[in-house]
C-alpha positions as CSV (number, residue, x, y, z in Angstrom):
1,X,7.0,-14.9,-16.0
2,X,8.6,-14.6,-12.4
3,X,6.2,-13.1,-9.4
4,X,7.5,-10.0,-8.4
5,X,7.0,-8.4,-4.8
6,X,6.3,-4.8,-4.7
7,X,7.1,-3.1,-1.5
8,X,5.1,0.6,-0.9
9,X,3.6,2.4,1.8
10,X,0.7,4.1,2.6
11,X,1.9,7.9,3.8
12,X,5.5,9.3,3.7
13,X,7.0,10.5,6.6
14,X,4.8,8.9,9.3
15,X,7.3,6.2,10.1
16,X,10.6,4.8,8.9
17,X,9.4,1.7,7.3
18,X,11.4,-1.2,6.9
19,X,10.6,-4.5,5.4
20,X,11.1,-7.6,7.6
21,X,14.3,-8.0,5.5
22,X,15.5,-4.8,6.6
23,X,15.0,-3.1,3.3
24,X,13.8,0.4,3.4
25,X,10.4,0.8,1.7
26,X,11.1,4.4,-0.4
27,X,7.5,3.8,-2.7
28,X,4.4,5.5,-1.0
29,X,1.2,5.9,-2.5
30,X,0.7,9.5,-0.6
31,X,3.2,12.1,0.8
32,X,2.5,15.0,3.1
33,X,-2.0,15.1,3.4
34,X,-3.0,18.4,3.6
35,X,-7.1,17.3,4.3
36,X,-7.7,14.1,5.5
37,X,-11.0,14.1,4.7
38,X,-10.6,14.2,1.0
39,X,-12.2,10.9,0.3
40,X,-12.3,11.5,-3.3
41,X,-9.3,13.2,-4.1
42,X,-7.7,10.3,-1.6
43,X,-9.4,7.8,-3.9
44,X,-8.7,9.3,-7.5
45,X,-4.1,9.5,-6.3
46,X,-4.9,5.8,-4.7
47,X,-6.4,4.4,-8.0
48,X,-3.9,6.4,-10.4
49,X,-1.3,4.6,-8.7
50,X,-2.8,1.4,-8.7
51,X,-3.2,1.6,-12.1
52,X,0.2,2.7,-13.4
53,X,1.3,0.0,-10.5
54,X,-0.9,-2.7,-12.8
55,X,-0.1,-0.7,-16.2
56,X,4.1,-1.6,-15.3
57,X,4.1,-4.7,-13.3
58,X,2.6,-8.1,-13.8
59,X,2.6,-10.7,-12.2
60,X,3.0,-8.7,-8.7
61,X,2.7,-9.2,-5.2
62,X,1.6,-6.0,-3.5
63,X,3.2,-5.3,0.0
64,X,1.4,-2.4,1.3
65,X,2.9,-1.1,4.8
66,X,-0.2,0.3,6.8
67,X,1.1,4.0,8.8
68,X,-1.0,7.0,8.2
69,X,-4.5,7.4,8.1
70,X,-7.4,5.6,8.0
71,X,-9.0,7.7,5.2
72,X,-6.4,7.0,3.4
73,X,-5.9,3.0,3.6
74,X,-10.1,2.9,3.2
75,X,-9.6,5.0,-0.1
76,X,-6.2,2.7,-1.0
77,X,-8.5,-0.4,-0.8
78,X,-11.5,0.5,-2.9
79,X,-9.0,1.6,-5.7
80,X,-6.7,-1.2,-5.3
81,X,-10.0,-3.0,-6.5
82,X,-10.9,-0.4,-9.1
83,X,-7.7,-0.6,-10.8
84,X,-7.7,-4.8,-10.8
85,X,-4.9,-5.2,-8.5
86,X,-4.5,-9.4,-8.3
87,X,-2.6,-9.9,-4.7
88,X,-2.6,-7.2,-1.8
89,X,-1.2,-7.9,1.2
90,X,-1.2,-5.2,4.4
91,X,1.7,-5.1,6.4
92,X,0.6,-4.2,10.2
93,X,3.4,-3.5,12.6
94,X,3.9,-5.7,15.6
95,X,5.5,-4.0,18.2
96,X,6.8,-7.2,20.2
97,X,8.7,-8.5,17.7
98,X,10.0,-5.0,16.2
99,X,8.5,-7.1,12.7
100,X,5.6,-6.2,10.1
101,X,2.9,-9.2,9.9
102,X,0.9,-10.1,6.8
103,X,-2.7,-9.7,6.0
104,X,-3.1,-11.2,2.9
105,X,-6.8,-9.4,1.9
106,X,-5.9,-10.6,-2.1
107,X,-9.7,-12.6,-2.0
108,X,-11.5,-9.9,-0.8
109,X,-10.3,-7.4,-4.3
């Protein structure tokens, strides 16, 4: 079975996100947070995704686009484990070269 890359982001609307192929990234794991501090409610949308994300796709390469909140990437992560994703890498925006660079955190899940 062919590896496929999935490309999503953390928070709508924070940033136009791009891949470093110039592909726009149109998947996001939350929209418009009302709290931030929802750590539960954060978690339970983050692991619901994750696991119609694992449910749908297999094998996968997770591309996760870091913008938003930090609630909300900490909540991303532990359910990311929870719901058995296999590779997870965060894509952190460099400013000096207009580019996103990998952190492949895949061992750590």
């Amino acid at each position: 079975m062919e590896l496929t890359n999935i490309h999503i982001g953390l928070c709508e609307g924070r940033h136009e996100i791009k891949t470093n192929e110039g592909d726009p990234v149109d998947s996001y794991i939350f929209g418009v947070v009302d709290n931030p501090m929802d750590f539960m409610g954060h978690f339970q949308k983050a692991k619901d995704f994750f696991t119609d994300l694992v449910d749908t796709h297999a094998p996968y390469d997770v591309f996760l686009y870091v913008t938003g909140l930090t609630t909300l990437l900490t909540a991303s992560l532990h359910a990311a484990s929870k719901a058995g994703v296999a590779s997870l890498i965060l894509m952190h925006y460099d400013r000096e070269s207009g580019k996103y660079v990998p952190q492949d955190i895949s061992p750590l899940l």
